[in-house]
Every structure is written in C-alpha cells, then in structure tokens.
N, C-alpha and C positions, 0 to 999 in steps of 0.2 A: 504494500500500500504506500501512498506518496505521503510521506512524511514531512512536507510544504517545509524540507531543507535545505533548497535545492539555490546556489546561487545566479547571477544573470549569464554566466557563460553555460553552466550546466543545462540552462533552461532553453537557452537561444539553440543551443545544440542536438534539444532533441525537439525541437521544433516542426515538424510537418507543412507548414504552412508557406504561401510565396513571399512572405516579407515581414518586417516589422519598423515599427518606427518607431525611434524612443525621444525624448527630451525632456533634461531636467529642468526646472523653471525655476531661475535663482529667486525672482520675483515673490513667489510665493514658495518654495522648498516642496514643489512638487513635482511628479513625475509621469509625465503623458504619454501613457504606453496606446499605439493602434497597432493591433494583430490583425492582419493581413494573412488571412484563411486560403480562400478555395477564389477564381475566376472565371471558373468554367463555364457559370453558367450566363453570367452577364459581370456586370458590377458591381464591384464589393459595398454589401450595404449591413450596418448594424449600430445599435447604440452607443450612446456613451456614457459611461457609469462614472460617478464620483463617490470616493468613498477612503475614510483612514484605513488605511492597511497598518498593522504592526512593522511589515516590511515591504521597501519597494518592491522586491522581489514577488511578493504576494500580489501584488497590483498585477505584474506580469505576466502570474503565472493563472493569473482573474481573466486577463483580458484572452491570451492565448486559448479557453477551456470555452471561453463567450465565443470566441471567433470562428471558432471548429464547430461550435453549436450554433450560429446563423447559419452555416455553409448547410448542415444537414437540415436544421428549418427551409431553407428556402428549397433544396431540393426535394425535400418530404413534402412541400404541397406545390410544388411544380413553377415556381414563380421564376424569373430570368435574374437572379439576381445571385454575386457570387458573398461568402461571408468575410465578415470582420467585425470587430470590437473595438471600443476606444475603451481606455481608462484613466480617469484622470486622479492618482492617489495622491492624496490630499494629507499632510500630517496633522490636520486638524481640520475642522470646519471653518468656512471660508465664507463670507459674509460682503457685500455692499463692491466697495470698488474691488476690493483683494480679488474675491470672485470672477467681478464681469472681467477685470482684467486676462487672468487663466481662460476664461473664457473667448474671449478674444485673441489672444495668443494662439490656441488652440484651433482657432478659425481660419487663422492666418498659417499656421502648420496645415489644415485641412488644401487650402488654397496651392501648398506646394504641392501636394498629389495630384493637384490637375482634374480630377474628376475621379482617381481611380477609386477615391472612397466616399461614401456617402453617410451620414451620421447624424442621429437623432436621438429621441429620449430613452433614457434607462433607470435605474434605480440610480437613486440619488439627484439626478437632474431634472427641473420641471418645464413645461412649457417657456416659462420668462428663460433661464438659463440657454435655452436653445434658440430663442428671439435675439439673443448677446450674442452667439457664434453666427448666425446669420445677419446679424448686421455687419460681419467682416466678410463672410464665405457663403457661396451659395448652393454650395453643398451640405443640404441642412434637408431632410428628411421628415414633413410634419410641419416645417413653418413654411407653409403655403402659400399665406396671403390673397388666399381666396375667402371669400365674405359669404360668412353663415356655413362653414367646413368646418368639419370636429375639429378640437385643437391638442383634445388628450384621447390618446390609443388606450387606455384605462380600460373603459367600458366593451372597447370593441379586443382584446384580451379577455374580458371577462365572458363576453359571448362566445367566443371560441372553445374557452372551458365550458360553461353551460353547454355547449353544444358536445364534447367531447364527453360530458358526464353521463347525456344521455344512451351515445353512443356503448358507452361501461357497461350501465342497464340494462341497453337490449341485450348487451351481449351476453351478461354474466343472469340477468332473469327472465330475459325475452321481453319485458316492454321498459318504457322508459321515463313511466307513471312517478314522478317523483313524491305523492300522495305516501305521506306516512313512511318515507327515504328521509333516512339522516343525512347530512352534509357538516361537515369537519373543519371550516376557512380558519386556514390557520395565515392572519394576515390579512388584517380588513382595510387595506390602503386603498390607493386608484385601483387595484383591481379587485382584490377581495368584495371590499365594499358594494359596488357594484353585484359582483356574485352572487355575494349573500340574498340581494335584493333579489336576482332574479329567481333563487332555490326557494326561496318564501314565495315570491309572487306564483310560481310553480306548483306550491302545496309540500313543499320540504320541510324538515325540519333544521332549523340551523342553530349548530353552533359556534360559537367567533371563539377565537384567541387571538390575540395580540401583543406585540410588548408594552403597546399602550393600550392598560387596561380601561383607561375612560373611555377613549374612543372604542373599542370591542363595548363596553356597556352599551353606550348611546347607539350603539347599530340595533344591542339587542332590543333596545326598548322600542326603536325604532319600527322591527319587524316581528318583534314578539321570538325571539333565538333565547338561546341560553349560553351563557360565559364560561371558559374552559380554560383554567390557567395555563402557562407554561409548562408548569410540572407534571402534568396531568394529561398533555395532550396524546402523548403518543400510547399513552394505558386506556383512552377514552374509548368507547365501543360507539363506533357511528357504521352507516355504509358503504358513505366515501371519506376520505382523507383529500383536502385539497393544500396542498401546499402554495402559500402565495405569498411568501418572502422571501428569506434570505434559501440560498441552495445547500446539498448535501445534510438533508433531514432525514434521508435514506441512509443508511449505515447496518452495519455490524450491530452498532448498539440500540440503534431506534426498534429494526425490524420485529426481531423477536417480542416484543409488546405491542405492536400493533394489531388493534382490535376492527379494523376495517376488513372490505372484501373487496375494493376498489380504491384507487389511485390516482387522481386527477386536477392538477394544480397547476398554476402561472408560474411557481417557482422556473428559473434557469437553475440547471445541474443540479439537480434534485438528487442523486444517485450520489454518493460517494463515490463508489465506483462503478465497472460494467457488470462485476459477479452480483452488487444486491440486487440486479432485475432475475437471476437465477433465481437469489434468494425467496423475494418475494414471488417468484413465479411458483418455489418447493412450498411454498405457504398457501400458495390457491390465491396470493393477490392481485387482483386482476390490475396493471401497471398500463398508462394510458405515456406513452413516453414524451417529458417536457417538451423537444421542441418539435412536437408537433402540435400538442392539447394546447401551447403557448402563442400559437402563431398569428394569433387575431389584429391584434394590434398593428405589427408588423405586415401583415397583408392588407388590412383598410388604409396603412399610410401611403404604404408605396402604391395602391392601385389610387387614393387621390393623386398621385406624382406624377400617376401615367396616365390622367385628365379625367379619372372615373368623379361623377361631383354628386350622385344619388344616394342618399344615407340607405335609400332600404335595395339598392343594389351591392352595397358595403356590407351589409348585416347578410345578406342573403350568400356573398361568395365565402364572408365568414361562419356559418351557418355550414357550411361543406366540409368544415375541418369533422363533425361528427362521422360525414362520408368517407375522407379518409382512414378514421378512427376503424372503423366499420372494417375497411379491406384489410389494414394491419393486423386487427383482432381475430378476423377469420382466417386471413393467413399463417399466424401463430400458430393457432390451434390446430389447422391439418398437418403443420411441419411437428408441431408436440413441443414448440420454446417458446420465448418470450417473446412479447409485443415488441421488446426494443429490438432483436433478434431481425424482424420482419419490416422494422422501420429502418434499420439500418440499412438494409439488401433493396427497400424502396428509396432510398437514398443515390445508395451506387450505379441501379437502374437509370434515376435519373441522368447523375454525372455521366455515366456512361455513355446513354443517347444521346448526350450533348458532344462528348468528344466526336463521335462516330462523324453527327451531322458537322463537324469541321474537319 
C-alpha cells in the first residue's frame, strides 16, 4: 500500500501521464501542481483543487490520482475530452488579495499551455475563485458568461449520483422505488446537499453527516433526515452509503463495518486502493465506481462549453450516467468481478477506438 512517503523525484518517476507542471509561488508559499493525464481523446480538461497539504508532495501526489481519474471519467461516458488536474497546495488558507493573487498567477500559468488545458471548479474552489482565473485566462471551464447558465456543477453532480443510485437499485433489487430506501450522505456541501434533497423529494430516507454538524442539522430539519456523527458513520446500517467528501473512505479499515449493500457517492478516489473494490465486491457491496456515478457536473459544464444552453437537455444527458451504470453493472456480473473491473475495460475501449480512428 502507498505509504504517501514518497518524495517529488520518486513520484515524477512513476508517473504515467504526458506531463506535469509545477510552480512554486514565492508570493504566497505555495505550490501549483497541473497533472497532465491522458490526450487521446481530445483536450485535457479537469478541476482545480485548493487545499493545505501536510506536504507538497501530497499536493502532487493529489493532483497526479485527480488527473488519471478525469482521463477514465471522460472516457467512461464517452465525452472528447483528455484528463488533468490542477492543484493548488496552499500552506494555509488564503483569503482576499493573497488568494485572487495565486489565483491569477495561476491563470497566467494556464495561458502558457496555450489551450492544452482547461480548468475549472473542484473542492476547495468556488465559482468567484474561478471568475479571478478567468479574468486573466480563458481557459476557465464553467465561467461562461452566458446569462441565466448554471454557474455551480453542485447540483448537476448530485443528479448524476441520484441517477447512479437508482441504477444500484435496479440492479441489486430490480426496481429503483427509493420508498422506505435508506441513503447514507456523508457530506452535505454543493453536492451532498443537493442529494439529500433529491433522496427525500424521492420518498428516501436520509441520513446527513458532516464535519459540520450544524449544517448536517439544518439539512435534517430541512427534509425531515436524521444526523449521523462521524464516528458512527461507517457502523450505520443504511442501503446506500454515499460518499460526498473528502476520498479514500474505502479502506482496509472502513470496509469491514460497513452496514450498507450499495455504494454511490460524488467523492473523487473513494477507494484507497484497486483491491477494496475486490473487497467490497467479497462483501456483496454493490460499488457504483466514483468517476463514473461522479461525472455530472463535469458533463453539464463542458456540454455548456460546447454551446448546449437547455437546462432540461443538461439534466436529461446527465440522467444517462444511470444508463451507463446499468451496462457496467451487468457486465460485472456475467464476467463474476467488480463494477470497477468492467468500468475500467469500458474505459480502454474507449481510448482505444480513439487511437484506432487516428
């Protein structure tokens, strides 16, 4: 297992990917890693994260695990787009000019790729943060500047899962009645939140965690859920487990008390590693794999990009990630592995027929 000890040579070195770009930024003492994935199948697109790492190296070895994880997102639902991740590690939180500053720097480092990358919101950055990189670079992913255009991918992530969860259902009970179905959001932010609402409006039952317990409260009282500490979560008995935070909830140590029978959450790199999808596949957990059940967001931004301007055309191609849920799921189960098993080999399919057609 990757014991995250790993320094910047040893990392660069086992790299896979077509490139990387680093810069330290004396300005603010931080370190703007963009991992440069996969191009095959168009142009490298993926967010940009800010966040304190204990060490730069953690930032790099963040950004590099994001950027392998856009490349199979965009191949697993077929979009022309190749991956990458930005990260920008922060030794601290970063506020007012310090910010937009890094932020604009970083606009201006986008500007020297020339177009090969394109970059948008991720955890840690909001809308206004990516209005600051776009007012140097226009290579900004999501700030449109189209009038009356979603301006957070939030909600349209959270359809994605909703949709993905149903797909779990049919598969694992044949329908997708979420009527007296638990749901598990662990993580009631722009996407959570959202979720929870739509598993309620559905007839689910939900329960929140959060690290911010007021906010999980004020959702519960909201839609009538019920609150689920930290400590508590992964012993909880629900139907699903949705993961919508931070990644690698999946482990060694989680699995084994997990009281769900399905798995379906926005988190990025849910898995610790590739064996717990074995593991939880030896448990009978039905594992819906992140960048695919994740991919909402990132598909309604870039199809606004590519002049799509109809909200219920947006909701409806993200509304298909269930669809492809569906073929993963069934494919699993005739080969006798795991859903990640079958999303990966729908992955290589893709890349593949892209080489071929070149």
């Amino acid at each position: 297992m990757d014991d995250g000890g790993e320094g910047f040579l040893e990392l660069i070195e086992a790299w896979d990917g077509v490139g990387l770009v680093v810069r330290y930024d004396e300005q603010t003492g931080s370190w703007i890693f963009i991992a440069l994935h996969d191009d095959t199948l168009g142009p490298m697109v993926g967010g940009c994260r800010m966040q304190v790492y204990a060490r730069p190296e953690d930032g790099l070895r963040d950004a590099m695990r994001l950027g392998r994880g856009m490349t199979h997102k965009w191949a697993a639902i077929n979009f022309p787009f190749g991956g990458a991740k930005a990260v920008l590690a922060i030794p601290k939180p970063l506020v007012g000019s310090q910010r937009r500053g890094l932020l604009h720097r970083f606009g201006a480092l986008l500007n020297s790729l020339a177009g090969a990358y394109g970059t948008g919101e991720d955890l840690g950055t909001t809308p206004d943060d990516l209005r600051a990189v776009a007012s140097i670079s226009k290579h900004v992913i999501g700030i449109h500047g189209i009038e009356d255009a979603p301006s957070d991918p939030g909600p349209f992530t959270a359809l994605g899962v909703f949709a993905g969860i149903r797909s779990a259902l049919r598969h694992r009970h044949g329908s997708d009645d979420l009527t007296d179905r638990s749901v598990l959001v662990q993580g009631v932010g722009h996407v959570g939140g959202p979720l929870a609402r739509m598993i309620s409006k559905a007839g689910g039952s939900v329960l929140l965690c959060d690290v911010d317990a007021d906010l999980a409260f004020a959702i519960s009282v909201e839609i009538g859920g019920n609150v689920v500490t930290q400590e508590n979560v992964y012993r909880t008995r629900c139907d699903v487990y949705a993961p919508c935070a931070v990644g690698a909830t999946l482990s060694p140590a989680t699995i084994p008390n997990l009281r769900c029978d399905i798995i379906a959450g926005s988190a990025n790199n849910q898995l610790e590693s590739v064996a717990d999808a074995h593991a939880l596949a030896e448990r009978g957990i039905l594992y819906a794999p992140d960048y695919v059940v994740n991919a909402g967001g990132a598909m309604a931004f870039t199809l606004i990009y590519q002049g799509e301007r109809h909200v219920a055309e947006l909701e409806r191609r993200v509304r298909g990630i269930g669809d492809a849920l569906d073929e993963i799921f069934a494919e699993a189960e005739a080969a006798g592995e795991s859903p990640l098993e079958a999303a990966q080999r729908r992955v290589q399919r893709a890349l593949q027929s892209a080489e071929n057609r070149d």
